[in-house]
N, C-alpha and C positions, 0 to 999 in steps of 0.2 A: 504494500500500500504506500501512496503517494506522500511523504512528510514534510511541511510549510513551516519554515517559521517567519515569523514578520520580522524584518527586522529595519521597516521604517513606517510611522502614517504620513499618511499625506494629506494637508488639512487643506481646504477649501480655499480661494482666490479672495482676499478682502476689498478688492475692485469688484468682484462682479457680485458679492456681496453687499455692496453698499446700492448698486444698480436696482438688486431682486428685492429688496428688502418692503418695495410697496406689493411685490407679487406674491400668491401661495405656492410655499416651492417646500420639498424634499431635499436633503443634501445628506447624501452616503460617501464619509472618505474612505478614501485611496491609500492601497496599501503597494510597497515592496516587500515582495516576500520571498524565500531562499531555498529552496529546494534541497534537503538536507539531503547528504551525504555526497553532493554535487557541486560544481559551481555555476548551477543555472539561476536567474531572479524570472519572477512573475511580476509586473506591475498590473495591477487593479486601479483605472483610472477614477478619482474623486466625479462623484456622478450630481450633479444637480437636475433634478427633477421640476420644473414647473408647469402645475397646473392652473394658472390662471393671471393675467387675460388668455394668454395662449397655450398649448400643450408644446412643450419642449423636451428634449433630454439632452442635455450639454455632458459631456465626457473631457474632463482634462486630465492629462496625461504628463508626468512626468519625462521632459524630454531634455537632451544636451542642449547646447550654447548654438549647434550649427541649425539645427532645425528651428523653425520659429514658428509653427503652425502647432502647439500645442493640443487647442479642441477641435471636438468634434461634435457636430450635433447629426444626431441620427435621422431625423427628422428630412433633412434637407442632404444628409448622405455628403455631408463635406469638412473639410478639415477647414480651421480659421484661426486665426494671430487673437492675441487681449483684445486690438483696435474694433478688430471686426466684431467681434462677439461685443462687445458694447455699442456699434453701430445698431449689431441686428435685437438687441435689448432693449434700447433706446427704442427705436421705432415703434414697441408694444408698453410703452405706459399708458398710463391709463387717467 
């Protein structure tokens, strides 16, 4: 059987935090986790869930310094930067 340890969370973005805060939203952190007796990691990306004005699921992810496209929103099936995702946030206050 397959053994996990965590061995980081991953806590939530306090900009996109500040944004969601008039919307109803879920927020599940994100874990790196270690695949014992190996040197593989799992990353579980920090999930915010909003349901309201709109249905969303944002996925961010734990990435290096070259890549810059962090989340993902499922919804729309595409990768986006901080900028964007506060672009596409912004557009549904309320």
């Amino acid at each position: 059987m397959l053994e996990f340890k965590t061995i980081q969370i991953l806590k939530p973005n306090t900009e996109i935090l500040e944004i969601i805060n008039d919307y109803k939203y879920k927020i599940k952190n994100g874990k790196i986790k270690n695949l014992l007796h190996t040197n593989l990691q799992v990353i579980e990306p920090t999930e915010y869930l909003i349901t309201y004005p709109t249905t969303l699921t944002i996925l961010e992810y734990k990435v290096n310094e070259i890549y810059s496209k962090p989340f993902y929103i499922k919804e729309h099936k595409q990768k986006y930067n901080l900028k964007e995702i506060k672009q596409i946030l912004n557009n549904f206050k309320v």
